[in-house]
C-alpha positions, 0 to 999 in steps of 0.5 A, spaced: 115 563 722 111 568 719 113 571 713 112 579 716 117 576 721 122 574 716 122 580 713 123 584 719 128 579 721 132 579 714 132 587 714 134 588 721 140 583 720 142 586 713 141 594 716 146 592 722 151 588 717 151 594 713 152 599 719 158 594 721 161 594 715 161 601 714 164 602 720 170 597 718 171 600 711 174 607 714 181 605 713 181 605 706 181 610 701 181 613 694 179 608 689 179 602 693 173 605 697 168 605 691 166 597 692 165 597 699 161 604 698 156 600 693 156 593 696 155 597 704 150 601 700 145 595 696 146 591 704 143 597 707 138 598 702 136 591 701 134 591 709 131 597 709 126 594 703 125 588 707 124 592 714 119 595 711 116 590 708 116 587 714 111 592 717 106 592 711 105 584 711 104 585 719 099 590 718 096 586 712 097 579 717 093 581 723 087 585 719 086 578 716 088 574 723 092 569 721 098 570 726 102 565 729 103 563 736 107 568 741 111 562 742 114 561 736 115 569 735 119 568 742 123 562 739 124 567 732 126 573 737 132 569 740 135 566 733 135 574 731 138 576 736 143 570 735 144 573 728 145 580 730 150 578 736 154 574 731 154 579 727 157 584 731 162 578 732 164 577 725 166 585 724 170 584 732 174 577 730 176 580 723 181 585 725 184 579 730 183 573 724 183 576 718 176 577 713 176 569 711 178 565 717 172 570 721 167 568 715 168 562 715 167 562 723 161 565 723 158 562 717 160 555 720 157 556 726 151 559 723 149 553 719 150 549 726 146 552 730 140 554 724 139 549 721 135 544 720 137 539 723 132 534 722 137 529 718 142 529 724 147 533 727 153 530 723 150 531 717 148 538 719 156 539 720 157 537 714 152 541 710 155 547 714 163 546 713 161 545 705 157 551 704 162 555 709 168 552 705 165 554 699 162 561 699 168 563 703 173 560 697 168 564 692 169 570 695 176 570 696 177 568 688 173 574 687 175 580 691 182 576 689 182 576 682 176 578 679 176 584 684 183 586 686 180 589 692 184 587 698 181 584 704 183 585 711 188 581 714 189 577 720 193 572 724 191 566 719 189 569 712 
């Protein structure tokens, strides 16, 4: 993949996580705001920094020539689109879910479809069910006791 394209990409999926968060968090108010304000806030500038830097290194890329297939830009096309649908997935699924069984979700499913799976599928499946367990059990120690922010609730957690 070329690295102008994966900096487009990382910046579209960042901006639109961030817009989506954004519209979930008008349901809070007062102090429990300030951490969502600034986690939306660093999301959204991060994407705008790769977005940008995305066009810069294409610039750069087709100057020097060195562009890869329009296949392959297709094939990436469609994992970005898959990323960002998902992503809007995540923000419907997590008023019905709750926050962490919806994360859990979309990151498991994520894994499985993007990852590499040249060591297998069940080892890709394993790999994806660790690393969803993990991240999501991280973060729920930190917004529980760390942060003490309340996370939407659903129908599992």
């Amino acid at each position: 993949m070329p690295k102008y394209l994966q900096d487009l990409c990382s910046g579209a999926v960042f901006i639109c996580i961030g817009l989506a968060f954004g519209l979930q968090y008008s349901q809070l108010s007062g102090v429990s705001r300030i951490f969502p304000e600034a986690l939306i806030s660093l999301i959204s500038l991060g994407g705008f920094y790769y977005f940008i830097k995305g066009f810069v290194r294409r610039r750069k890329e087709n100057a020097e020539g060195t562009g890869e297939a329009e296949s392959k830009e297709r094939f990436l096309f469609m994992r970005l689109v898959y990323i960002l649908f998902s992503a809007l997935m995540l923000i419907f699924l997590i008023e019905y879910l709750g926050f962490y069984s919806a994360s859990f979700l979309f990151l498991f499913i994520s894994h499985a479809y993007l990852a590499n799976k040249k060591n297998g599928k069940m080892k890709t499946m394993r790999d994806g069910l660790v690393f969803s367990l993990a991240f999501v059990s991280a973060v729920w120690f930190l917004f529980h006791y760390v942060l003490l922010v309340p996370t939407p609730a659903g129908l599992l957690i």
